[in-house]
N, C-alpha and C positions, 0 to 999 in steps of 0.2 A: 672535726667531722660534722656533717651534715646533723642538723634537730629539728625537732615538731614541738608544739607545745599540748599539752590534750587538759580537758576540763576536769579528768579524773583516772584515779590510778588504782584504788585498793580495790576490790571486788571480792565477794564469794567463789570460788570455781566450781565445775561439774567434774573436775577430773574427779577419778575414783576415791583415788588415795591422799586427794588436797582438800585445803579448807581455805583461807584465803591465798592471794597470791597477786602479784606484781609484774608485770610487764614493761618496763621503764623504756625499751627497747621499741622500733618498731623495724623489723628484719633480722636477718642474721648472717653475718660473713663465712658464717660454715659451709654453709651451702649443700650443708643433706643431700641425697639423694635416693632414698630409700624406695619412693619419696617420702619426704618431709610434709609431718598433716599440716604444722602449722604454714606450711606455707602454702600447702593447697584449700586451707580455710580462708587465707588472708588472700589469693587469685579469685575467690566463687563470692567472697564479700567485696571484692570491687578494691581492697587496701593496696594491692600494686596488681600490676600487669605481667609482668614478665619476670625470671629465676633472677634476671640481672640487677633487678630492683628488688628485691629481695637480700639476696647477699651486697648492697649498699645498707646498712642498719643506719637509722637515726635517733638518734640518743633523744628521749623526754629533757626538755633544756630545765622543766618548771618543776622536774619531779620532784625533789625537797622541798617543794614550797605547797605542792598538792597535800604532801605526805604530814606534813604540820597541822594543815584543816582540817585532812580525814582521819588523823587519829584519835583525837578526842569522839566521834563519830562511832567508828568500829570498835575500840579497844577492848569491850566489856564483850563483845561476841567473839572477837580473836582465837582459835587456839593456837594457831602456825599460821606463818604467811609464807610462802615456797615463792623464792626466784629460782627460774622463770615457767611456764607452763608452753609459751609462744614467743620467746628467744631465750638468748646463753646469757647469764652474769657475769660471766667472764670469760668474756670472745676475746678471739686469740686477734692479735694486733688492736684491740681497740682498749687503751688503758684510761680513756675516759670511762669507758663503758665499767669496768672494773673498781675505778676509784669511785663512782655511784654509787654499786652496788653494794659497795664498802659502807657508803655513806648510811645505807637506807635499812642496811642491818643493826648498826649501831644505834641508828635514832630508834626502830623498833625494839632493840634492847633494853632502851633505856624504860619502856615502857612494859618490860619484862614482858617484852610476847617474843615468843621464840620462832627463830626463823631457819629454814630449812634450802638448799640450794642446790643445784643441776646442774652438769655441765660439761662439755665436750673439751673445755681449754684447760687453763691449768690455775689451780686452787692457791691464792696466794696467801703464805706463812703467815702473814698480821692476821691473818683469822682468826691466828689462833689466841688475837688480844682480846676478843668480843665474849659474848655469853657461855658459859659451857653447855647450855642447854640447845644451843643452835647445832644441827645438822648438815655436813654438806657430803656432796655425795658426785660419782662422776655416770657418765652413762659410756658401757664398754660392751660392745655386742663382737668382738676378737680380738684376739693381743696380737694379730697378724696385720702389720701396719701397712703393707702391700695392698691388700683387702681396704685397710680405713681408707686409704687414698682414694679408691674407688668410690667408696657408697661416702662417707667424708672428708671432701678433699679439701677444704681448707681448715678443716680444725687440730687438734694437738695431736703427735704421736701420742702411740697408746703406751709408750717406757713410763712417758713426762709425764703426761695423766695421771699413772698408775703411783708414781712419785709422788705426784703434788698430793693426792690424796693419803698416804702413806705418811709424808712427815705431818699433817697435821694429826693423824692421829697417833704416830708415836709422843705428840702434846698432849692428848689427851681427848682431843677432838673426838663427837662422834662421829663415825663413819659410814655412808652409805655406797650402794652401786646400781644402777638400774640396768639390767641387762635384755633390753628392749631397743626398738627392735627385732629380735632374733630373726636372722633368716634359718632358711633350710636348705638342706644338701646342695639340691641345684644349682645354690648361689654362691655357696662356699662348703667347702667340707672341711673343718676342726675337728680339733678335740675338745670338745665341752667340758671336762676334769680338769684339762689346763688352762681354762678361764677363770675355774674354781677356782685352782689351787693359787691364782696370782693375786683372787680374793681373801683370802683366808685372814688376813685381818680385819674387812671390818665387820661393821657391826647389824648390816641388816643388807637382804638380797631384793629387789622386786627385778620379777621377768615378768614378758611377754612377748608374743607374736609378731611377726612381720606382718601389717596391712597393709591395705591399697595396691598390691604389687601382685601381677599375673602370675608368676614362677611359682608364687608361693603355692596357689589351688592346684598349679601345672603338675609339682612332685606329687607321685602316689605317695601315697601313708604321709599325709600333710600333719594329718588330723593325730595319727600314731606320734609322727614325732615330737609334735609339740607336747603331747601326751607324758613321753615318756622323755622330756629333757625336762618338764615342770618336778618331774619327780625326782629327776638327780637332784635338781635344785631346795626343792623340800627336805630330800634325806641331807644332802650336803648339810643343809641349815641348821638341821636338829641335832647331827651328827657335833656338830661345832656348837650349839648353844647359841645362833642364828635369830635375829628375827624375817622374814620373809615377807612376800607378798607376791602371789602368783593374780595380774591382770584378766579381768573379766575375759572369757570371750577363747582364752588360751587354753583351759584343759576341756575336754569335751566328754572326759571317761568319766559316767557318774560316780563308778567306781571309786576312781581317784578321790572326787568331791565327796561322797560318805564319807569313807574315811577319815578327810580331813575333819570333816563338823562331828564325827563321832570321838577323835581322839584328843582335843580340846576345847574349852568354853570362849578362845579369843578367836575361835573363828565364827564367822556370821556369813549364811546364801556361799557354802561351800568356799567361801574366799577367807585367807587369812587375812585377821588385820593386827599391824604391828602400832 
């Protein structure tokens, strides 16, 4: 496959819920279509031009060689480093990209920093050789693969997905899901229970909204639904002994948000944190 070589890899991130994080990547063969923020951040900074250059990814050729210099550098501020924030770890046809990202977890294991990982492809089993402390986790906004084709049409069905996340943690693995994302009715109409319930092993939820996309402000009670599907998603949580994480920006009922910060001391600014 096509590569770049870049001067530097590890960084701080602003997402909400990261701390450091790793982009070994530059594109991704998925090819979102929500749309995809990371790829309308990498069109408005000049990084590619078109959806087409985009879904061509090019693998970091020097990333092990970056990741040896900057870990003595970062490692005493570390608490997690997450693959990826601005592509997949393990995109589907590209098993370069996969046996990296392999690589780049174990060399940060070795330095006992625990690594956490995303992804629309499919989670492979030698995972389960690495840290038990490390997290990986899939993103599943419906189990209706008709729908994935559309808003993601070239990444994993959502059976495989749901598999590949499932045996590693019948290992032992912990397990995540990000259910972000979410659209509204307009776009699709589900059953949100039956997302659930395909979740029901692992070990922590994060939801959020659908941005950047007209439909969304278009349905009345936008604001209601996302409202009131954050909540299935919290009682589901607690109902199961769940950790959770409901995304800035998604519940709008203060309502909601006292409650949460009145009912436990692990949430902080009405947001849980896990």
């Amino acid at each position: 496959m096509n590569s770049i070589a870049r001067k530097t890899l590890l960084y701080k991130t602003n997402v909400e819920y990261g701390d450091y994080t790793i982009n070994h990547v530059k594109g991704c063969s998925h090819g979102c279509l929500y749309p995809c923020y990371a790829m309308l951040m990498a069109k408005r900074f000049g990084k590619i031009k078109t959806y087409s250059d985009w879904i061509k990814p090019k693998i970091v050729k020097n990333a092990l060689e970056i990741l040896e210099a900057e870990i003595p550098k970062y490692k005493d501020k570390i608490r997690s480093v997450q693959l990826s924030f601005t592509t997949d770890p393990f995109m589907c046809g590209y098993n370069e990209i996969s046996e990296m990202s392999y690589k780049i977890i174990k060399r940060l294991n070795r330095e006992n920093i625990k690594c956490t990982a995303l992804t629309k492809g499919i989670l492979p089993n030698k995972l389960t050789t690495l840290s038990s402390d490390n997290e990986f986790g899939i993103t599943l906004i419906t189990i209706k693969d008709t729908f994935r084709k559309e808003l993601e049409p070239f990444a994993s069905p959502m059976k495989k997905r749901i598999k590949s996340l499932y045996n590693l943690h019948k290992k032992g693995i912990k397990t995540w899901v990000s259910i972000e994302p979410y659209p509204t009715p307009n776009i699709i109409r589900q059953d949100f229970n039956e997302i659930l319930k395909s979740l029901e092993f692992v070990d922590k939820i994060i939801f959020g909204r659908l941005n950047y996309n007209f439909k969304v402000s278009a349905y009345k009670g936008h604001k209601e639904f996302f409202n009131e599907t954050a909540e299935k998603v919290i009682s589901f949580a607690e109902r199961n002994n769940k950790k959770y994480y409901i995304k800035k920006g998604t519940i709008t009922d203060l309502n909601i948000s006292k409650q949460l910060c009145h009912n436990s001391p692990l949430y902080s600014s009405a947001v849980p944190i896990f």
